[in-house]
N, C-alpha and C positions, 0 to 999 in steps of 0.2 A: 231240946231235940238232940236226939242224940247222932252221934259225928260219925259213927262208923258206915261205910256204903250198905243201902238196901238195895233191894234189886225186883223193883216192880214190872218192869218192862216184858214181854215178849214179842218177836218178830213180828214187824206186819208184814211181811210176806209169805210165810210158812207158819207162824204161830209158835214155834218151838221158845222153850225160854230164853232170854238176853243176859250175858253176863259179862265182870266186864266193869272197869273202873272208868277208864276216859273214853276206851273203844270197845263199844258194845257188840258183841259175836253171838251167834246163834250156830249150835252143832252143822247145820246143813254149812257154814260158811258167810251167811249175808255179815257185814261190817255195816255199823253204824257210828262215826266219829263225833263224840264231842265239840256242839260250837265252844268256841273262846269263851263266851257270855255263861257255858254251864249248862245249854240246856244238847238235847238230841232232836235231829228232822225223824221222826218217825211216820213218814206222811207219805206214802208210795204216791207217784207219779199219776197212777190210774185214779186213786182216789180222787184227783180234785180235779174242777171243771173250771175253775182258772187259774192263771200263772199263779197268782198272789191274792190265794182263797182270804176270805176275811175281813177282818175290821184293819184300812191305812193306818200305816204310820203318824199320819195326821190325827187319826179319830182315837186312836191309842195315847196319842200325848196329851189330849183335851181330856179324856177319862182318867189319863195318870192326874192330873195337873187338879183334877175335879174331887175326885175320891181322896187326894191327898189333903186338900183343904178341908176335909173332915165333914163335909154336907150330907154324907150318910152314915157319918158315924155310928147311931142308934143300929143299923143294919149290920156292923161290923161287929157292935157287940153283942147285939143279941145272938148271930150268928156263931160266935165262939160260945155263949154261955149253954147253946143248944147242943153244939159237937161236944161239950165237956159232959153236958148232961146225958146224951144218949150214943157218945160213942164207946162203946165197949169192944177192948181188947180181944186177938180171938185163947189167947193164956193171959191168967191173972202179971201182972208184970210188964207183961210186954208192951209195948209199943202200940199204939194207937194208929191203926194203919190207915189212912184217909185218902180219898183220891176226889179231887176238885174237876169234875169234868167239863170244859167250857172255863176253862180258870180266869182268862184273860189276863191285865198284866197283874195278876197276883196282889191283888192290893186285898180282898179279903181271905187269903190264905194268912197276909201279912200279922193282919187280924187275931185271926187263928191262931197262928203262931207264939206270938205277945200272952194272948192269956193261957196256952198250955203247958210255955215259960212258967209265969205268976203263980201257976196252979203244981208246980213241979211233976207235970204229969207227961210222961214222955210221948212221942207223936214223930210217926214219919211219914212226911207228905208228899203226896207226887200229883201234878196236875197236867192238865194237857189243852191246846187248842188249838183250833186252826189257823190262828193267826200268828203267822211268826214275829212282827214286830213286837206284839204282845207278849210271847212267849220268850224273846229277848228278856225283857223290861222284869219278867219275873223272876226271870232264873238269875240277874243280877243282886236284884234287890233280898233274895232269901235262898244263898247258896246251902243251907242246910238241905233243901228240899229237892225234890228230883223233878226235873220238866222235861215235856217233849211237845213238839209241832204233831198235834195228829189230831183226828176226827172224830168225834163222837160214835159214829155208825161204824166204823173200824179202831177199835180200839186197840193199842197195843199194851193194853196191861193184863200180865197175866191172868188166868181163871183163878177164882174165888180171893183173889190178892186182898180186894179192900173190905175193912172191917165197917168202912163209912162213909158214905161218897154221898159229896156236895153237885146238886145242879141248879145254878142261881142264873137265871133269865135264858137257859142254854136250851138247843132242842133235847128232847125226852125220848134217850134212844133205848127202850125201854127193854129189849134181850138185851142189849150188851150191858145195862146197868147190872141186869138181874146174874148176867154171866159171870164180871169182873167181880161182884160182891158174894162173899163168903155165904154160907149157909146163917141163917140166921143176922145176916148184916142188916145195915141200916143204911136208910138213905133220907137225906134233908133237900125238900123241894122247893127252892125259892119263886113266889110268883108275885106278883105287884097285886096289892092293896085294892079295894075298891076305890077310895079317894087318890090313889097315887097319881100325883102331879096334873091331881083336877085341875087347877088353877092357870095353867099351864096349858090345858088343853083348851080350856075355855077362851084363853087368847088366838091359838091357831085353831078353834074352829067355831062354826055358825052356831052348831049346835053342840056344846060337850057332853061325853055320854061318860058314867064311871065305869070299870072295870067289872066285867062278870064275876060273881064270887060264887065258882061252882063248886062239888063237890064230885071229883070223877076219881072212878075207880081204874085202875091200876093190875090188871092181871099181873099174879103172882108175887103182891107187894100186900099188904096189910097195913091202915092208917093206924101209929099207935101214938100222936100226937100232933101238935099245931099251936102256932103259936103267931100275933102279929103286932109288928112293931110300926107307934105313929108317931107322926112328928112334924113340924113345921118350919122350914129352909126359908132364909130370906138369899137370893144368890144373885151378884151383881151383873151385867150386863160383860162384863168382861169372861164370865162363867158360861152364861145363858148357851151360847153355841155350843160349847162341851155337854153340857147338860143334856140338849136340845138332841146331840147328833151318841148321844145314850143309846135312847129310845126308839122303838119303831116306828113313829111317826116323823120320826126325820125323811123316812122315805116314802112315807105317803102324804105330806102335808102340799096343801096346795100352795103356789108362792106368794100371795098377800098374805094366808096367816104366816110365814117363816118371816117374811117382811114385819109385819105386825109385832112379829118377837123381839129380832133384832134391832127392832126402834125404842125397847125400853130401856129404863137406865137400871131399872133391876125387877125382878118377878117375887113375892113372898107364894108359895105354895104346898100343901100340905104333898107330903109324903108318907106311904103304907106299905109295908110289905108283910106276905104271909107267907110264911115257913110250916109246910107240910112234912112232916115224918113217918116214915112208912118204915117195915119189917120186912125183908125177904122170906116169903114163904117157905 
């Protein structure tokens, strides 16, 4: 990846572009300074509806701690072999411009990273989320890449910036995707599997149901791929809670199945995810 500053950003407050090595400025005047850690708060005041939108500090270290032990590896790599596959430059040469939206702590940018290293194919990456601990965690771990604290539904990345943007379990803000990506961009849709984490549900609930495997359309997007990765995690009880507080049923589970989890000494359960690719119109 190559080392010289990009400059994806613009103001969330006026929109105008951000430039700017540690202190990000916008013509009107707004300042934005560099956390220590490397990333930017680009997250206006108005935007959020609490002090500290997001996933804790807590639930960020059980996902670092989870992801890092390589239990979804197969998703890591398929996910890099797919950006290699359909991200196209918007000039031959250049730089592979990606924006991860919904990044959280970057563990598969990390991913990403690693194989466009391997592949000696150059990549500049910039993600964003609402959670600042998260966004901490990433900007430490992959100082090449450019992060910021912001919101999917306000984006602060320039218009037509990315050549390729990653949405993996995030909400689907679906103008600003089409806005921030170039003409003819691409965008990779990650959604869970029909089987994903059957096994798992079948313990916290009476009745397990598997995931809907729809086919929805997408104004102003064109599907021109797909692809799903499966697998089987045996993950110990010491995981399980990380695992567990992933997913959306951490907050809807009633508390005998959450009890019922946490009494085992460990879960085997199949994992799925589909990778949707679409074209900007």
């Amino acid at each position: 990846m190559g080392t010289a500053a990009f400059a994806p950003w613009r103001c969330p407050l006026c929109g105008a572009p951000l430039a700017g090595d540690v202190t990000l400025k916008c013509p009107s005047g707004h300042c934005f300074d560099r956390a220590k850690e490397g990333y930017w708060h680009l997250l206006p005041v108005q935007n959020t509806r609490t002090k500290a939108p997001g996933d804790s500090k807590e639930m960020v270290a059980a996902r670092r701690a989870f992801l890092s032990a390589g239990y979804y590896g197969i998703f890591g790599q398929a996910l890099g072999e797919l950006c290699l596959e359909y991200g196209i430059p918007a000039a031959q040469e250049a730089p592979l411009r990606l924006l991860d939206a919904g990044c959280g702590e970057g563990w598969y940018d990390r991913c990403i990273a690693r194989q466009f290293a391997a592949a000696a194919r150059p990549l500049e990456l910039a993600g964003f989320d609402i959670a600042k601990p998260a966004v901490r965690l990433a900007a430490k771990a992959l100082p090449t890449a450019r992060y910021a604290v912001a919101s999917s539904f306000h984006q602060p990345v320039k218009t037509g910036w990315a050549d390729l943007l990653l949405n993996c379990f995030s909400p689907f803000a679906r103008e600003e995707f089409l806005r921030v990506l170039r003409p003819g961009g691409r965008m990779i849709y990650v959604v869970p599997g029909a089987e994903h984490l059957y096994q798992m549900k079948a313990v916290l609930y009476a009745e397990p149901y598997k995931n809907p495997v729809q086919e929805v359309a997408y104004e102003g997007f064109r599907p021109i791929g797909e692809r799903e990765a499966r697998g089987t995690i045996t993950v110990p009880a010491s995981q399980l809670e990380a695992l567990f507080a992933m997913t959306p049923y951490y907050w809807k589970t009633p508390r005998d199945g959450a009890a019922r989890l946490a009494a085992l000494p460990e879960l085997t359960t199949e994992i799925a995810f589909r990778f949707l690719v679409f074209e900007k119109r």
